[in-house]
Each structure stands twice: as structure tokens, then as C-alpha cells.
FISE-661429 format. One line per 3 residues: number of its first residue (from 1); their letters; for each residue x negated, y negated, z negated of C-alpha. Coordinates in steps of 0.05 Angstrom, whole numbers, plus 5000, padded with zeros to 4 digits. Layout:
% residues N
NUM = a = X Y Z ~ ...;
This chain:
% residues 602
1 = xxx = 2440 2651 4525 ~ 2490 2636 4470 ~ 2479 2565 4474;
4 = xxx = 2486 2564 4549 ~ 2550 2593 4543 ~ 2570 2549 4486;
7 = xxx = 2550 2487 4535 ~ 2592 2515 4591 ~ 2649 2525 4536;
10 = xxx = 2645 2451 4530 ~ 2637 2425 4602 ~ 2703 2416 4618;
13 = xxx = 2719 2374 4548 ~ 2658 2328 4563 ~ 2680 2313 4633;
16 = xxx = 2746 2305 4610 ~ 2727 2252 4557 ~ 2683 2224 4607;
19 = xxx = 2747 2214 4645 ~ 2786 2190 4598 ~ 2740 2135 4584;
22 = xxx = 2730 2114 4657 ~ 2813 2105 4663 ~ 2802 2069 4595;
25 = xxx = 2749 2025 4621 ~ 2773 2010 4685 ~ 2801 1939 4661;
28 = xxx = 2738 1901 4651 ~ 2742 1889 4575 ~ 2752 1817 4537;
31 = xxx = 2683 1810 4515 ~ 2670 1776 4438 ~ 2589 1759 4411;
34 = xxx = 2564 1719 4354 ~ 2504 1676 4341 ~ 2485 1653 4274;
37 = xxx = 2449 1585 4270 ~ 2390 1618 4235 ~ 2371 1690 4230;
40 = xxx = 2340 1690 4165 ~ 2370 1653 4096 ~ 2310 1663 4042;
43 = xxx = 2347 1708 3985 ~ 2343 1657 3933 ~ 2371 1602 3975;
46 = xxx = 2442 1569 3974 ~ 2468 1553 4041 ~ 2532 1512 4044;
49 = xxx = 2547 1508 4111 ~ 2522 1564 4148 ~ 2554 1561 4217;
52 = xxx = 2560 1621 4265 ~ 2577 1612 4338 ~ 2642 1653 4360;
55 = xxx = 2645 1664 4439 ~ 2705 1693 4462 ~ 2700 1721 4543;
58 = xxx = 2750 1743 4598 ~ 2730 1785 4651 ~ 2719 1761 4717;
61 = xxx = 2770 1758 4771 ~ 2731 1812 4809 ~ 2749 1856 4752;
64 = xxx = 2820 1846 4746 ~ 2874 1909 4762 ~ 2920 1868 4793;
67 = xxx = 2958 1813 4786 ~ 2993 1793 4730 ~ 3058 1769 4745;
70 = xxx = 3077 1697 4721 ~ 3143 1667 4717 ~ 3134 1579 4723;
73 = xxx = 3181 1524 4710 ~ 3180 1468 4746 ~ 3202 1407 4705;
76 = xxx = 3201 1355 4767 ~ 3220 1279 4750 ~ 3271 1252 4799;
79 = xxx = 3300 1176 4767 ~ 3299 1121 4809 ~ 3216 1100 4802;
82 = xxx = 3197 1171 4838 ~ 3222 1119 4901 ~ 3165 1068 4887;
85 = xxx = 3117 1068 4934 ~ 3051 1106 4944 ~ 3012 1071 4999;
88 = xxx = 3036 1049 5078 ~ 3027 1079 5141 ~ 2975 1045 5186;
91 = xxx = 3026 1062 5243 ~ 3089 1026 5213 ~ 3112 0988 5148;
94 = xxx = 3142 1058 5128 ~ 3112 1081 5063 ~ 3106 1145 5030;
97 = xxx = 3139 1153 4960 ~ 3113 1194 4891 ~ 3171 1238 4908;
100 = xxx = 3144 1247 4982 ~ 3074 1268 4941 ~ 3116 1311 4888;
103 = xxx = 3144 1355 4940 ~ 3077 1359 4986 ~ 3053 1388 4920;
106 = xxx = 3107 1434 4901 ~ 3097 1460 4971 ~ 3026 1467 4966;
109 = xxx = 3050 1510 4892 ~ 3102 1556 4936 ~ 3054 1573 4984;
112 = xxx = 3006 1596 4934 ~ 3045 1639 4887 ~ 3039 1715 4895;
115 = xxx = 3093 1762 4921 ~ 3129 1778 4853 ~ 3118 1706 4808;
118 = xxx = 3177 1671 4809 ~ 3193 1594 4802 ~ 3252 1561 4772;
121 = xxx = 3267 1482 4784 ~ 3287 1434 4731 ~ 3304 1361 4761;
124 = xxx = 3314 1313 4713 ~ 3325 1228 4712 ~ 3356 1196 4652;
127 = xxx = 3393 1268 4646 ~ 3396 1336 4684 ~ 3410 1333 4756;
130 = xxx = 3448 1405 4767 ~ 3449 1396 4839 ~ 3372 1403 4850;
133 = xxx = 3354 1462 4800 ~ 3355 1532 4804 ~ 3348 1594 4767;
136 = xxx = 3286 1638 4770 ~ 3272 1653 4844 ~ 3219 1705 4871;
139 = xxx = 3173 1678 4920 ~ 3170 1746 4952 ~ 3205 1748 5022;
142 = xxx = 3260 1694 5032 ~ 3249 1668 4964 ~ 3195 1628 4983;
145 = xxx = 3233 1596 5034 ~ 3289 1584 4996 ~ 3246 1555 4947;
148 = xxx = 3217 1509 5002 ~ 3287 1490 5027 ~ 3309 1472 4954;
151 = xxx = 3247 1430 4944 ~ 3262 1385 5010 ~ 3331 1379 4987;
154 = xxx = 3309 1332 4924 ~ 3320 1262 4926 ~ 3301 1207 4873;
157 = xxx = 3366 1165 4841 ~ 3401 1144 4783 ~ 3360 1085 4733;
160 = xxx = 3278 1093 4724 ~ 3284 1124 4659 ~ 3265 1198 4640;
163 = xxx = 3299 1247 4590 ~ 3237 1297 4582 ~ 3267 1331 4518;
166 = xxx = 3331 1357 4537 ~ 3296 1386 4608 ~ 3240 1421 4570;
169 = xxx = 3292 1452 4525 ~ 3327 1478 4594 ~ 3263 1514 4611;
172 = xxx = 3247 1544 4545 ~ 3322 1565 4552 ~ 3306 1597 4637;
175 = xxx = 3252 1630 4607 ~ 3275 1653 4539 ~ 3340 1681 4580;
178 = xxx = 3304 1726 4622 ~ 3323 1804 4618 ~ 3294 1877 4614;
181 = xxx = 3214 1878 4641 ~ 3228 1810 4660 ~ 3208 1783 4603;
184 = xxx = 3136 1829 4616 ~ 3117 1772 4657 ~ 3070 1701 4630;
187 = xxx = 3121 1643 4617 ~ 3086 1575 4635 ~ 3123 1506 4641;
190 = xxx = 3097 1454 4688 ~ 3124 1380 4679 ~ 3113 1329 4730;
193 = xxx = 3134 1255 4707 ~ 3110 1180 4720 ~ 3138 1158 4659;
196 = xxx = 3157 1167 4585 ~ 3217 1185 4557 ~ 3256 1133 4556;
199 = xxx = 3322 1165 4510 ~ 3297 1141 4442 ~ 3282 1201 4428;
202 = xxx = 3242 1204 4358 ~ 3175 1245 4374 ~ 3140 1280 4324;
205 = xxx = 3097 1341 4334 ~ 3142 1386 4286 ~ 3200 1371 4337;
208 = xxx = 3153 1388 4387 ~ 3128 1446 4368 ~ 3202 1478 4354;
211 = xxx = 3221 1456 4422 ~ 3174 1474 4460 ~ 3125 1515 4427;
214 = xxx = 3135 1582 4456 ~ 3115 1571 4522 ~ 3057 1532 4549;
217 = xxx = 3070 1468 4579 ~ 3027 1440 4627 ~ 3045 1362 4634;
220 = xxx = 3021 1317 4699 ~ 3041 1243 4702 ~ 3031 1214 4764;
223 = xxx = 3005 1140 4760 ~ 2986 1087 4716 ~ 3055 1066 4685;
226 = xxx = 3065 1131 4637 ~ 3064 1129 4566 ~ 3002 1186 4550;
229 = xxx = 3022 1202 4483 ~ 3079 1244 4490 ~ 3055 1284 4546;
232 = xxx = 2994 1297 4500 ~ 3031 1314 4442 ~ 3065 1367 4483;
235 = xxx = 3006 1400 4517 ~ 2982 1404 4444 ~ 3036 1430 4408;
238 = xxx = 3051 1490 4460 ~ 2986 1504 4478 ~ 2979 1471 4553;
241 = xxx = 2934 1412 4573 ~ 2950 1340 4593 ~ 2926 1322 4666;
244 = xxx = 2945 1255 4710 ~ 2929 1220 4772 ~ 2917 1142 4771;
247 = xxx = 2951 1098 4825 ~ 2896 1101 4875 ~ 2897 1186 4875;
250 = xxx = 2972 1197 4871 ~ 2970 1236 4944 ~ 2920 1279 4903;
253 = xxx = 2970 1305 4862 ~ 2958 1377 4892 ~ 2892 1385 4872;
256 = xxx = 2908 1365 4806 ~ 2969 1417 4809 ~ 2905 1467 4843;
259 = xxx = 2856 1465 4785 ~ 2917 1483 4730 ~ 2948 1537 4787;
262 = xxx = 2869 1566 4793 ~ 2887 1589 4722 ~ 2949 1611 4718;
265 = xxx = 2943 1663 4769 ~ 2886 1700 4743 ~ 2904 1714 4664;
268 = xxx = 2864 1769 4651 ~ 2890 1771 4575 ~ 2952 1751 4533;
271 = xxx = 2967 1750 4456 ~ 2881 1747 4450 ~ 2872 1744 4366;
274 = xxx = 2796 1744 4334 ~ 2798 1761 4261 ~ 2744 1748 4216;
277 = xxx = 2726 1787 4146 ~ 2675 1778 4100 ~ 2631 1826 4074;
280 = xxx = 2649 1857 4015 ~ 2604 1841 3954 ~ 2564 1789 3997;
283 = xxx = 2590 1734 3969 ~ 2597 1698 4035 ~ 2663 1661 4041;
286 = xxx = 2693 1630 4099 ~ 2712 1553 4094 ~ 2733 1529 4154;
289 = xxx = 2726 1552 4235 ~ 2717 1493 4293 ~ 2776 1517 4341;
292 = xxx = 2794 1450 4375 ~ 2868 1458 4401 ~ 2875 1531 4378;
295 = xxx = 2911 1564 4317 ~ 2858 1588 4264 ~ 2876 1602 4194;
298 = xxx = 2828 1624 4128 ~ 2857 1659 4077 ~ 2846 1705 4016;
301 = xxx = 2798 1643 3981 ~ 2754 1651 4044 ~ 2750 1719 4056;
304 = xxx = 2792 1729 4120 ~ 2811 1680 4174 ~ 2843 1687 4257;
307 = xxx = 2828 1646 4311 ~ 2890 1648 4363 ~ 2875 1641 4429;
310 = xxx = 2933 1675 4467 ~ 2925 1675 4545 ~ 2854 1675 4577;
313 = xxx = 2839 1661 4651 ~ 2797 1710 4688 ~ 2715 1681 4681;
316 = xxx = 2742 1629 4619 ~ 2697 1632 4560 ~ 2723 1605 4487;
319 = xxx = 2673 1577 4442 ~ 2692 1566 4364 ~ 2645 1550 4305;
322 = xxx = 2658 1599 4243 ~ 2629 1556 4176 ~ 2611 1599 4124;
325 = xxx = 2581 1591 4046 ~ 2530 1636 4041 ~ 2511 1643 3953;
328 = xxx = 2438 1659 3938 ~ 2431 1732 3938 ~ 2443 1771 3856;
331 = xxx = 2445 1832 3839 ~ 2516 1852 3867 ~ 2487 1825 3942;
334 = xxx = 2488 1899 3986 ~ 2434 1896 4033 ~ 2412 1944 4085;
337 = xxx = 2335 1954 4085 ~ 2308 1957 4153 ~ 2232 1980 4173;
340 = xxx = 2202 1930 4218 ~ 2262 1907 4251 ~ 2261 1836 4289;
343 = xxx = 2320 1791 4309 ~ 2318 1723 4342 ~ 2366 1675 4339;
346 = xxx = 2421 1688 4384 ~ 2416 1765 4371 ~ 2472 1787 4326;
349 = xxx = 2438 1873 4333 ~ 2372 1871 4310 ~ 2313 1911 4355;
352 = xxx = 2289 1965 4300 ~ 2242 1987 4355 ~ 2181 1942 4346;
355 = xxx = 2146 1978 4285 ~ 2080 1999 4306 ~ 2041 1935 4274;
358 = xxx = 2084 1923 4222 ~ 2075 1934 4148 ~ 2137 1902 4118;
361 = xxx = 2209 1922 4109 ~ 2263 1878 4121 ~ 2328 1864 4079;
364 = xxx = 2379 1849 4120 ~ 2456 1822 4089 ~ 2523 1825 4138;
367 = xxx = 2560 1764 4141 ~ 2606 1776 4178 ~ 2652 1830 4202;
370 = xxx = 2693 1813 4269 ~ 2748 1849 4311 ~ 2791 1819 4360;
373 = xxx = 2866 1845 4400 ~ 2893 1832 4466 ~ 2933 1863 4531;
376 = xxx = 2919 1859 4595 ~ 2997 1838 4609 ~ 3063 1823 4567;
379 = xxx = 3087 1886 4544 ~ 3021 1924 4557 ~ 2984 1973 4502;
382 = xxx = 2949 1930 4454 ~ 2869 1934 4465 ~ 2839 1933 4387;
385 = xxx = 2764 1928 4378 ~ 2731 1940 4302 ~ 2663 1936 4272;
388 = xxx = 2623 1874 4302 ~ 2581 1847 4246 ~ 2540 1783 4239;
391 = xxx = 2485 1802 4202 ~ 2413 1754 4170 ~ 2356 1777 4143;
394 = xxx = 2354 1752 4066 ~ 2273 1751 4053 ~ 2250 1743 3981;
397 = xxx = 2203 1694 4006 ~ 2198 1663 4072 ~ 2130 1670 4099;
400 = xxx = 2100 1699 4152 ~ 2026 1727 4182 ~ 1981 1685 4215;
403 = xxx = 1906 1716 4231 ~ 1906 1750 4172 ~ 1925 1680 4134;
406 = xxx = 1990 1667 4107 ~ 2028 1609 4125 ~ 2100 1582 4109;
409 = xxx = 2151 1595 4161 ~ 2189 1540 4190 ~ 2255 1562 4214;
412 = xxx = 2292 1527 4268 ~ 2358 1525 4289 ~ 2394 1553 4346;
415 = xxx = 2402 1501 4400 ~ 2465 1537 4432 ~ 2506 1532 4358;
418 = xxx = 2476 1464 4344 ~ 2501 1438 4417 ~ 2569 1460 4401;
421 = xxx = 2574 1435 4331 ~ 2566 1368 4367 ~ 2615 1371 4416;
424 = xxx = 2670 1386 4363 ~ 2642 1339 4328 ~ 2653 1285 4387;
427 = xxx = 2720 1321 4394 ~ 2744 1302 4329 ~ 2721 1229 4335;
430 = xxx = 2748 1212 4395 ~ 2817 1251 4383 ~ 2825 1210 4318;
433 = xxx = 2810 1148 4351 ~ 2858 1168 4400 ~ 2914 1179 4349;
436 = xxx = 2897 1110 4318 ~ 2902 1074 4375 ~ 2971 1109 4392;
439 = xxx = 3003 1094 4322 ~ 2973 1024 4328 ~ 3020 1010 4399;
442 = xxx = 3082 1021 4360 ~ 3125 1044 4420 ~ 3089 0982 4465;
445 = xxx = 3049 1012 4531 ~ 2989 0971 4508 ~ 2933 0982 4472;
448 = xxx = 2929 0945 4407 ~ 2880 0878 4422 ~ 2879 0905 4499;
451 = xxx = 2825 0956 4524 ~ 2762 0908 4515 ~ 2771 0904 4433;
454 = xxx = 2781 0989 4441 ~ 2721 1003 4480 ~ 2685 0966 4424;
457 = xxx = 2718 1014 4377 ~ 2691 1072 4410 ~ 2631 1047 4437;
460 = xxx = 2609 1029 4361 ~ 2632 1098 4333 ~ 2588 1132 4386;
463 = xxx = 2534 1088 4365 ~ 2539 1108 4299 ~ 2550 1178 4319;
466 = xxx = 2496 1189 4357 ~ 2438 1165 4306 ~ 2462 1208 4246;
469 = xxx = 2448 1263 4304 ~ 2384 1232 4333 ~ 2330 1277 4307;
472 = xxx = 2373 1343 4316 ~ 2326 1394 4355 ~ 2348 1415 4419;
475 = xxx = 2409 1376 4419 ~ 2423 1334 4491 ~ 2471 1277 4480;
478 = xxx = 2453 1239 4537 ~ 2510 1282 4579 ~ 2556 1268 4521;
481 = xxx = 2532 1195 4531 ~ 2563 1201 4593 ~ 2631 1218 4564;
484 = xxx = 2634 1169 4528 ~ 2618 1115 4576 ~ 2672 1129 4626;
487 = xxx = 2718 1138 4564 ~ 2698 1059 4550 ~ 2709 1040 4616;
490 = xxx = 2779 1072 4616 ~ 2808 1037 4562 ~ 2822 0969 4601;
493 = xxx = 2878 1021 4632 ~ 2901 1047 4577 ~ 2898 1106 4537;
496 = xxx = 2910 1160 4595 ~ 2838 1181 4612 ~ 2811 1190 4543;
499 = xxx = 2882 1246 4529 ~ 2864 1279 4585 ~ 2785 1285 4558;
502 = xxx = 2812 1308 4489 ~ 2864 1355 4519 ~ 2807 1388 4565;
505 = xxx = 2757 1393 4504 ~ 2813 1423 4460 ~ 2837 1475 4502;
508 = xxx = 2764 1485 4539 ~ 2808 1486 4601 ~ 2803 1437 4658;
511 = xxx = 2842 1375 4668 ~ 2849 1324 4723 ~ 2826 1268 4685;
514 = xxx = 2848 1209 4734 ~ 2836 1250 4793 ~ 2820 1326 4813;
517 = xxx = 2749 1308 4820 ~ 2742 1279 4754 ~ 2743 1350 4717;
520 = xxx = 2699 1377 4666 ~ 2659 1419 4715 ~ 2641 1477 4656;
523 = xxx = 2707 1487 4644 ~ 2723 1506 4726 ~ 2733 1578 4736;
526 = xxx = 2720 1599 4811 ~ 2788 1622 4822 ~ 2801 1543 4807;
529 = xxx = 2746 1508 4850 ~ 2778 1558 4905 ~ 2848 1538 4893;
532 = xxx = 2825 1466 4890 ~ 2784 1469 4954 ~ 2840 1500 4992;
535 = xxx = 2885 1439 4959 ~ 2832 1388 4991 ~ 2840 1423 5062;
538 = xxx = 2913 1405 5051 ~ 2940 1339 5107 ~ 2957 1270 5069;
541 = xxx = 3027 1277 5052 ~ 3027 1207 5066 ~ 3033 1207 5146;
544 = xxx = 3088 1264 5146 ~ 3136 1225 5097 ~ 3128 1156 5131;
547 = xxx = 3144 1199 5199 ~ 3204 1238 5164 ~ 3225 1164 5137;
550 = xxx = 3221 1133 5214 ~ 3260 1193 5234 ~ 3320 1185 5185;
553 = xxx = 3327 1118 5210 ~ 3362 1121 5282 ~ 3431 1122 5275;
556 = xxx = 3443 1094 5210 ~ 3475 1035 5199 ~ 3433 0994 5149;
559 = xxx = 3370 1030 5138 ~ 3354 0994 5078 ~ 3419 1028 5058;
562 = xxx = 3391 1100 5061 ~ 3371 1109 4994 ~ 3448 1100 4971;
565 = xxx = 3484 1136 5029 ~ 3439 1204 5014 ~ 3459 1195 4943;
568 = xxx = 3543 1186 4965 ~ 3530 1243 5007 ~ 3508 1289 4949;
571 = xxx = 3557 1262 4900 ~ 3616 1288 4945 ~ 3578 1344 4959;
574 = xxx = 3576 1360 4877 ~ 3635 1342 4877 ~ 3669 1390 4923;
577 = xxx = 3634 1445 4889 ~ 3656 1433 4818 ~ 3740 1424 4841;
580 = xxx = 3744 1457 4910 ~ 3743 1537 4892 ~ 3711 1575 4952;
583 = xxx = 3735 1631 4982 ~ 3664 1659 4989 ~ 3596 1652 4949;
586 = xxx = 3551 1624 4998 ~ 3479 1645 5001 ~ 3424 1604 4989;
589 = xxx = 3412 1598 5066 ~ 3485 1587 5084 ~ 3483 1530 5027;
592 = xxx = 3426 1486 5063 ~ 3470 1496 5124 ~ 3524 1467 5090;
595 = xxx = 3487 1409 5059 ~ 3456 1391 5121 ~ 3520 1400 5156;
598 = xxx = 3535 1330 5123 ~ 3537 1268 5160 ~ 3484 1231 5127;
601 = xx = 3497 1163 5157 ~ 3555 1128 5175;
């Protein structure tokens, strides 16, 4: 009876708890697992290069409370080359421009941003152009109009050269600026270009990186003309990816824009940090983790290191490769002595349940210990998980039972680790070749000895690559193969394709690689084949802008004229605003009245 009462006693704190840890649990957690590339290292044994997997795993969309709330600006090139054309009308000798394309895209972005994200507009040519950007405006209500309105309003002058710099310093400066729980909101940068910069501007990654670094920056270059090395160097150094179309997909601009969009929508965690610690008295040290475009340090001789990842996307899953030197075992080596237990290889919690035939104890040794930080938003309560450990069994010999004989065991490795050892592998080789080639251009837009002489380059590293990796057990390199074929093929174009390969591979993120359909499909969340579908749905920009081009036409004295009338017509416009005071601050609204109010032709 007393313990029935004590139970009853208790009731209300268990269902309380109980509770507590539904509210706690109803964000679907960031979900971290190891698997070590063998589960046993024989105790006498010296292994000097002991990898361990490290899978890092957002929730899936379904999952999400909410929406997080992003805050994007648009870095949109408008110099004179935005007015090349993109491909004629089969009605008329009208064509479409990239700048009809931009703003079919930017359109497509509006549309798609939830009540409470906010856009801000940066238009830039060989310098800032005022008149076509804007401050931070929220899509919700009339904001996505105005946004609309502002977007139509853009029109391409001045020379064909780009300042990318000094506009990618504006938007770090919009987004930097913003106040109070403003600033609780994701900061991304999209930059939209067909060129290079064309300011002299010295690049080097340090002067990247203390531009721009903050912020991700998510660069598209639209056509074959563009220099890919800078817009590389900048997804790199802030953390964003490098996507373009080629001149036969430039109306596809908004699929491209889709897949990145798909993304940046559905963060389901920011400020994400892994940290790694190894065991004390083990003797294990860490020497170096395989983190591709992410931040990872090692410090302490070995003992500690972080992997960085920042911002996940709902369904996104981050694989790294954690190298460690695991000493034969001595007599300072703490083990934990388990009865019969079993692990396989890509168990990092061994079963301790399967003991009824067994007649042998097991030594087992942690690695490893891992815990990893994130929040669900900017601002938000910092979720902190302890106490994963990689653990092997350490075996004075390695044998095992066979009918009652005794044979040697032959371990094998895990496919899964040795699969991704390979990729970053291939990642390094092709991004150094990459590098190489750049430097070897010095500042031209060609490839040193033209494409043919570089696909020999990397066609002969592959070669070499892939028999040192031959007879590697369940390793598949034929789909690699593939890479590296259309990478061969690319280079009579340039260098664009194989950036955009590198940048998806770094960031494990996907990247329009030429065209929205050329993704790396493993790297698709389904929030962006969604967006993307929806993006495919969209009408060719192409009709609309040779029928808006037809329609500016009546009246106008000169239409080949147009062009330089429009860009008068602004000029005074500007103009009036900067020395005429008004007697009233117009609204946004009241200012496209006033601006179309103009008489365009004469």
C-alpha cells in the first residue's frame, strides 16, 4: 500500500517530465552517427590512418515548426552586355535579352518567398546604380508587389563591365545594418552576373573572405563569357556554392535560381558545430578530418578538433571523414570488457544481447567521443548534445571459431567509409587541378594550351587515380567515371563546369552545373526537386519580352533608339530626385506612378 501511494505521489512529476520532453522534442532533432572503417584493431597493432565516417543529418521538412525567416540580397548585374541577346522570337526579329531572363527569374524568386522573408536589390554595372536598389522589403502584402514593380523597373546601361566587389560589400552592409529581432532572421546573398569583374580589382581569398565572409553568397553567371574563378572563390570563402547556365539554357535561369531557393527556405539548423575528443589515456590522436568546403580545425596535438557546418537544409545530410592514429594498445590503454557483445561495421553501440553461445569476453577501447550544437533559428536556445562515442574492439589476437577449428579472421572494410574516402579524394584532385589551371590563365579567359591539352590533364590524373584504387573492396568508380568524363568534355568551354562540380562536392549542396538538370541528383533535397519542378512549369520568358519589346515600339521615333531614350528618361528622373526637394515622400506605389508618368519616347 505504501508503495502505491508513493507511485501516486509521483504521477504527476512523471507526466510532467513526460511533458516537458514532448515540448522539448517537438523540433525533430539534428541527428549525428559514426562508422568506423573497421570494428576491430588487434591490440598489438599500429594503425596510422584509422578513418571514421562522421554523418551529420537535418530533419526533414515534414518535421520543421515553422518557417524560418530569411532575409536575401539580390546582387543583380545590370551593365550594358545584360542587353545581348538570348534567342529570337519565331513571330518577329524581336529578341529576348539576359536581362528579360534575369527578371522572369527574380519574379519567379518573389513569388516564392514566404509572408515575412524579405528581399533587398543591389543593381550594379561598372558601379552602383542607386536608382534600381532598395532596402530590405517584406514580401508580405504589398511588398511583394512592390518588389515586382521595382524588378520591371530595371534596365541594362552604362559599358559591359562589372564592379562585383564594391556591390557585395553593399549587401554585407543591408544585412549587417539590420536592427532589433531583425537580425534573428538567415542572411543569404544571391549574385547574378555574366561576367567578371572587370575593376582590376586584386582577388585573393583573404580579401574575400573579410569581405564577404559573414554571409553566404550564392553566385549564378549566366552564359558562357564569365570568368569562373572569382565567382568560385567567393562561394568558397563565405560558404555558398557556384552555379551557371551555358548559352543554350540561359531562359533556364529559374530553375537554376529553384534548386538554390529549395534550400534556403527550409533551414532547419543554423550555427551547426561537431566537436570531436579523444579518449583519455587511449592514445588515439586525431590528424586530420575530410570536410571539403567546411571549417574543421585539430588541436591540443590531436586530441580535439570541430567541424563547422553552420546552416543545414531540411532532409541535407553532411558527410566528413575523421582520420585518426590509433597506437598499439600498453598498459595505460582503458578498456571496457564486454561479455559476448557483437558489433558490425557501421554500428558505433555494440548489441551486448547475443551471449547465449558465447564463451569469450570482449575488450572493447573508445575512440572517439563526439557532441555537436545548433538552433533551430538565429537567436534561438542553443541545442547541446554530449556523450556519442566511437568505440573498436581491441582483441589480443584476431581469430575467430570455425566448426570447432580455428581460423584467422580476415577483416574487411566498410564500403560506406571507403566510398567516401574516394570521393574526397577525387575532390581534392580535381579542385587542385582546377586551381592550376586558373593561376596558369593569368587574368586571360582561356585555358592554358586550350581545353583539348586540359582534358588530357585530367583525363591522365583519373587514370592514374583510379588504378592506385582498383582493387579497393566495394568501392564503385564507374559513377565517378562518369564525373569525370563530362568534366573532360567541358574543358573545350572553359573552366565553368568543372567549379560548379567542385563547389557542389565541397558544400554537398546542389549546383546548376550548366543547366538545372545537370545537378548532382544526391545532393537534391525534395523541397528542391519541388521548387525546381514548379520552376519548369514556369512560360519561356522568351515570348513575353519579345512581345513587351514589339509593344514599346509604336510611337517612338527611332526604335533602334530605345535603349538610349529609357536611359535619358531615368537620368532626369535621378536627377530630379537628388536637386528638386519634394514637398511629400512618395510611396513606393505613388513612385512607379511617377516613373511611368514619363514620356518614354519622343
Amino acid at each position: 500500500m505504501g508503495q502505491l501511494h508513493n507511485l501516486m505521489l509521483l504521477l504527476p512529476c512523471l507526466i510532467f517530465s513526460t511533458l516537458l520532453h514532448i515540448e522539448a522534442m517537438s523540433v525533430a532533432p539534428v541527428k549525428v552517427s559514426t562508422t568506423p572503417i573497421f570494428p576491430t584493431i588487434p591490440r598489438a597493432q599500429t594503425n596510422k590512418d584509422f578513418q571514421v565516417l562522421l554523418r551529420v543529418e537535418a530533419p526533414p521538412a515534414a518535421d520543421l515548426n515553422g518557417h524560418v525567416p530569411i532575409d536575401v540580397v539580390a546582387v543583380l548585374d545590370v551593365s550594358g552586355s545584360m542587353n545581348d541577346p538570348v534567342a529570337a522570337s519565331p513571330e518577329s526579329n524581336l529578341q529576348a535579352t539576359r536581362l528579360d531572363v534575369l527578371k522572369a527569374s527574380m519574379k519567379f524568386i518573389i513569388r516564392k518567398l514566404d509572408d515575412g522573408d524579405r528581399l533587398s536589390i543591389v543593381a550594379f554595372n561598372d558601379g552602383p546604380v542607386k536608382e534600381y536598389s532598395s532596402g530590405l522589403l517584406d514580401v508580405s502584402g504589398d511588398g511583394r508587389s512592390i518588389a515586382g514593380k521595382k524588378i520591371d523597373r530595371l534596365q541594362a546601361r552604362g559599358g559591359s563591365g562589372s564592379a562585383l566587389m564594391p556591390e557585395l560589400q553593399e549587401a554585407v552592409k543591408i544585412l549587417d545594418e539590420r536592427q532589433g529581432n531583425s537580425r534573428n532572421r538567415v542572411g543569404f546573398i544571391l549574385l547574378l552576373t555574366d561576367g567578371d569583374d572587370t575593376t582590376g580589382f586584386r582577388w585573393s581569398r583573404d580579401v574575400i573572405h573579410g569581405a564577404v565572409g559573414k554571409y553566404p553568397v550564392h553566385t549564378f553567371a549566366l552564359g558562357a563569357a564569365h570568368d569562373p574563378e572569382a565567382l568560385l572563390h567567393i562561394a568558397q570563402e563565405s560558404r555558398g556554392t557556384y552555379s551557371f547556365v551555358d548559352d543554350g539554357n540561359l531562359d533556364k535561369i529559374a530553375g537554376a535560381l529553384a534548386v538554390c531557393l529549395g534550400g534556403l527556405k527550409t533551414v532547419a539548423a543554423v550555427d551547426t558545430r561537431v566537436s570531436l575528443k579523444t579518449a583519455e589515456l587511449g592514445g588515439a590522436r586525431i590528424v586530420r578530418v575530410d570536410s571539403g568546403g567546411y571549417e574543421s580545425s585539430v588541436a591540443c596535438g590531436g586530441a580535439s578538433g570541430e567541424v563547422v557546418v553552420g546552416v543545414l537544409y531540411a532532409g541535407e545530410v553532411k558527410s566528413f571523414v575523421v582520420h585518426l592514429h590509433v597506437p598499439a594498445a600498453s598498459s595505460t590503454t582503458t578498456f571496457s570488457s564486454v561479455e559476448c557483445g557483437y558489433c558490425d561495421a557501421a554500428a558505433t553501440v555494440c548489441d551486448h544481447h547475443h551471449h547465449h553461445h558465447c564463451h569469450h569476453r570482449h575488450h572493447q577501447q573508445q575512440l572517439l567521443a563526439i557532441g555537436y550544437s545548433y538552433s533551430h533559428a538565429p537567436g534561438g536556445e542553443a541545442v547541446s548534445i554530449e556523450g556519442h562515442g566511437v568505440f573498436v574492439e581491441r582483441p589480443e589476437v584476431a581469430v575467430f571459431s570455425v566448426d570447432g577449428g580455428r581460423q584467422r579472421q580476415t577483416l574487411l572494410p566498410s564500403p560506406v567509409v571507403m566510398q567516401h574516402m574516394v570521393r574526397f579524394e577525387l575532390l581534392e584532385l580535381v579542385a587542385g587541378f582546377a586551381e592550376t589551371e586558373m593561376l596558369s590563365k593569368k587574368g586571360t579567359m582561356q585555358l592554358r594550351g586550350g581545353g583539348a591539352r586540359a582534358g588530357d590533364v585530367l583525363q591522365g590524373k583519373w587514370e592514374e587515380f583510379r588504378r592506385a584504387r582498383q582493387f579497393w573492396g566495394g568501392v564503385e568508380l564507374d559513377g565517378l567515371e562518369e564525373d569525370v568524363d563530362a568534366m573532360v568534355a567541358s574543358l573545350r568551354s572553359g573552366l565553368a563546369y568543372v567549379s560548379s562540380w567542385v563547389s557542389s562536392h565541397q558544400m554537398q549542396r546542389a549546383t546548376a552545373m550548366g543547366s538545372p538538370e545537370k545537378v548532382i541528383a544526391e545532393f537534391m533535397t525534395p523541397a528542391m526537386v519541388i521548387m525546381l519542378e514548379e520552376a519548369r512549369k514556369l512560360p519561356s520568358p522568351l515570348p513575353a519580352a519579345a512581345e513587351a519589346a514589339r509593344e514599346r515600339r509604336p510611337g517612338c521615333k527611332g526604335g533602334g533608339d530605345l535603349h538610349y531614350v529609357i536611359r535619358q528618361r531615368l537620368e532626369l528622373w535621378s536627377k530630379v530626385r537628388r536637386e528638386v526637394p519634394l514637398m511629400y515622400q512618395p510611396s513606393s506605389e505613388q513612385e512607379d506612378v511617377q516613373l511611368t508618368a514619363l514620356p518614354w519616347c519622343t
